[in-house]
N, C-alpha and C positions, 0 to 999 in steps of 0.2 A: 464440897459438892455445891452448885449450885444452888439458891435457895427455893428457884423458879421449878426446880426439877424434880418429878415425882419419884418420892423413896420413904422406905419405911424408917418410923422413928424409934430409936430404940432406948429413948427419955419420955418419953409419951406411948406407952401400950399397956395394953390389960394381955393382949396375946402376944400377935407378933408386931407389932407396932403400923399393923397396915391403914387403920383407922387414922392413928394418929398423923400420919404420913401423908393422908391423903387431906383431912386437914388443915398439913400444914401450907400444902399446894394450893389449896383453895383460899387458903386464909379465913378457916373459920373455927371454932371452939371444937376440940375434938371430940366432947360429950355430945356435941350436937350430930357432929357426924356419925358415932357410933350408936346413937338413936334411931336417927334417920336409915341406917343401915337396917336395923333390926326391926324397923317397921317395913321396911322396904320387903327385907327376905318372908317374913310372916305372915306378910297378905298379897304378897304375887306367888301364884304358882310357876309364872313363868322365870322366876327369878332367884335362880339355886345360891343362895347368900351362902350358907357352907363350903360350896364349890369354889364359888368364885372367889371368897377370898383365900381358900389356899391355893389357887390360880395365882393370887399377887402376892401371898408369903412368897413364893417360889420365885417367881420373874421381878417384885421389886428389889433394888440396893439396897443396902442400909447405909443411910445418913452419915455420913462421917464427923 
């Protein structure tokens, strides 16, 4: 798989490797993204963090 192309990792996850995955498409520490998620989902109402990521468990790849 591409390295450019977003998919879940399944060497990097606490869940389903979507954090990681996303990450690794950005190119950045995926503690940091998995922070930033979770501040993210805790102080916007408008931003269902639960949902949305099994929204991308379901529609990301996994990394081959």
């Amino acid at each position: 798989m591409n390295e450019n192309q977003l998919a879940r990792n399944p060497n990097d996850k606490w869940i389903a490797g979507v954090c990681g995955g996303i990450a690794r498409w950005i190119g950045w520490n995926s503690d940091v993204v998995r922070v930033i998620y979770v501040l993210v989902s805790i102080m916007s109402a408008a931003f269902p963090g639960t949902l949305v990521y099994i929204i991308l468990w379901l529609l990301m790849p996994v990394e081959e």
